[in-house]
C-alpha positions in Angstrom: 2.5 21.0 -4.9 1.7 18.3 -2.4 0.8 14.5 -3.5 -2.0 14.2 -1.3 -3.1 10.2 -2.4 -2.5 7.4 -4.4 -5.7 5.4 -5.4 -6.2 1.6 -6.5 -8.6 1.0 -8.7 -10.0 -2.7 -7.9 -12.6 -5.2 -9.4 -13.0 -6.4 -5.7 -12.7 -3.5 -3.5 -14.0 -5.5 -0.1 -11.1 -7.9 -0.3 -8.6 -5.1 -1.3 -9.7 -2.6 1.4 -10.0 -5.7 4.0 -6.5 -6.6 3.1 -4.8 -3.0 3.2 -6.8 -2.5 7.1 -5.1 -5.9 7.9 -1.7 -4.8 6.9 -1.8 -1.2 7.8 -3.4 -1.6 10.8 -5.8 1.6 10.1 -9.7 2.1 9.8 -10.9 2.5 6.3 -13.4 5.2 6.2 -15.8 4.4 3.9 -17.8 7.5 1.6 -19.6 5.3 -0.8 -20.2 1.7 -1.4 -17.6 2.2 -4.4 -15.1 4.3 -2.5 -12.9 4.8 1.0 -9.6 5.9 2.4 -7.4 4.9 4.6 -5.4 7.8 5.7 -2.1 8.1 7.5 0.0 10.4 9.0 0.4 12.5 5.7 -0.9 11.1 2.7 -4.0 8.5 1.9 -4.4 5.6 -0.2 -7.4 5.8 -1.8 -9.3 2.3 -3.3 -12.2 2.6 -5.7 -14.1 0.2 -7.2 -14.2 -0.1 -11.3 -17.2 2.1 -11.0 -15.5 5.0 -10.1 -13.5 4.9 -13.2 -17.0 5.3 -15.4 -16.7 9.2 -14.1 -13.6 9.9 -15.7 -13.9 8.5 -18.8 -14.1 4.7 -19.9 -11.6 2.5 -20.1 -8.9 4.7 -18.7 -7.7 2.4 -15.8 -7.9 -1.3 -16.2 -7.6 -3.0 -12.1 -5.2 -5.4 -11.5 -2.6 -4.9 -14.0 -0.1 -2.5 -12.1 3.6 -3.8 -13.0 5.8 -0.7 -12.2 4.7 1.0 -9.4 5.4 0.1 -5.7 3.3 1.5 -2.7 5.1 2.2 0.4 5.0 2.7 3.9 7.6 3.7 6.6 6.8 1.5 9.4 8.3 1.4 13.5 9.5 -1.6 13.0 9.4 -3.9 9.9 10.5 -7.2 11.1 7.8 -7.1 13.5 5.4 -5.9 10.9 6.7 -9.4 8.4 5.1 -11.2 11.5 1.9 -9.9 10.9 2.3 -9.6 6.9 2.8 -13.2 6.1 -0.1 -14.1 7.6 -2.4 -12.2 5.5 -0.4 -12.2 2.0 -0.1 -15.1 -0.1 2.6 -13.7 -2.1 6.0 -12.3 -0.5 8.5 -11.3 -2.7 11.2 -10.2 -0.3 11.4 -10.7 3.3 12.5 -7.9 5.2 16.3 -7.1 4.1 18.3 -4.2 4.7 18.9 -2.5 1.0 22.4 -0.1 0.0 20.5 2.7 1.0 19.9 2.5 4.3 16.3 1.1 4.2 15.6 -2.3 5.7 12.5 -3.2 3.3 9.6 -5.8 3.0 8.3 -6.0 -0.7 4.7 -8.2 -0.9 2.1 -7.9 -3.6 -1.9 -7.2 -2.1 -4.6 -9.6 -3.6 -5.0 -7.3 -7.1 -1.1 -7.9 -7.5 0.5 -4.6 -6.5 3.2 -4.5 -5.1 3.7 -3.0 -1.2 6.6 -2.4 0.7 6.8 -1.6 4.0 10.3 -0.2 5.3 12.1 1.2 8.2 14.9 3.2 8.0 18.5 1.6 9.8 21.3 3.7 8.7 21.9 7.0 10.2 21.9 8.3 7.1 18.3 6.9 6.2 17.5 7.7 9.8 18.2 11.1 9.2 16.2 11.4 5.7 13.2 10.7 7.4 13.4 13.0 10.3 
């Protein structure tokens, strides 16, 4: 088994696509008006619109409410990536700080309220997990 995506279900899915380009620094690619991707080196974050939900089944996801998951990204170099990050989120929870296990992290929230962390592995031991 393989998690191949994570998907974002959003009342505003311009703004939340726009936003994730602008911190990620990658194309969406768009497949419907209600849909797109922005894909990276091995997985993809999906973002739907509220629409998409109505083909599962109603009222299984309800958008802007996530409170326990965090979505994250290994980046080069996240002190330079807070440069760009506070720019385009209004809400930074934790500037970049190196945490007990080896990461040094940056923890924001995207305009629905999720929360994002970009992080770069410093230790040697970190270093090595992500080899």
């Amino acid at each position: 088994m393989k998690l191949t995506s994570l998907r974002i279900i959003t009342n505003n899915i311009k703004q939340l696509v726009h936003f994730f380009e602008q911190a990620t620094t990658i194309t969406a690619t768009w497949y419907t008006d209600d849909f797109a991707e922005i894909v990276t080196g091995n997985s993809t974050l999906a973002i739907g619109s509220t629409r998409t939900i109505g083909l599962f089944g109603d009222g299984i996801a309800q958008p802007a409410s996530n409170r326990s998951v965090i979505i994250e990204f290994r980046v080069e170099n996240v002190d330079e990536d807070y440069e760009r990050i506070k720019e385009i989120a209004d809400d930074i929870i934790q500037k970049p700080t190196t945490m007990p296990w080896g990461n040094r992290s940056l923890l924001f929230r995207d305009p629905d309220g999720n929360l994002i962390n970009f992080f770069t592995p410093v230790t040697a031991e970190a270093i090595r997990k992500f080899s």
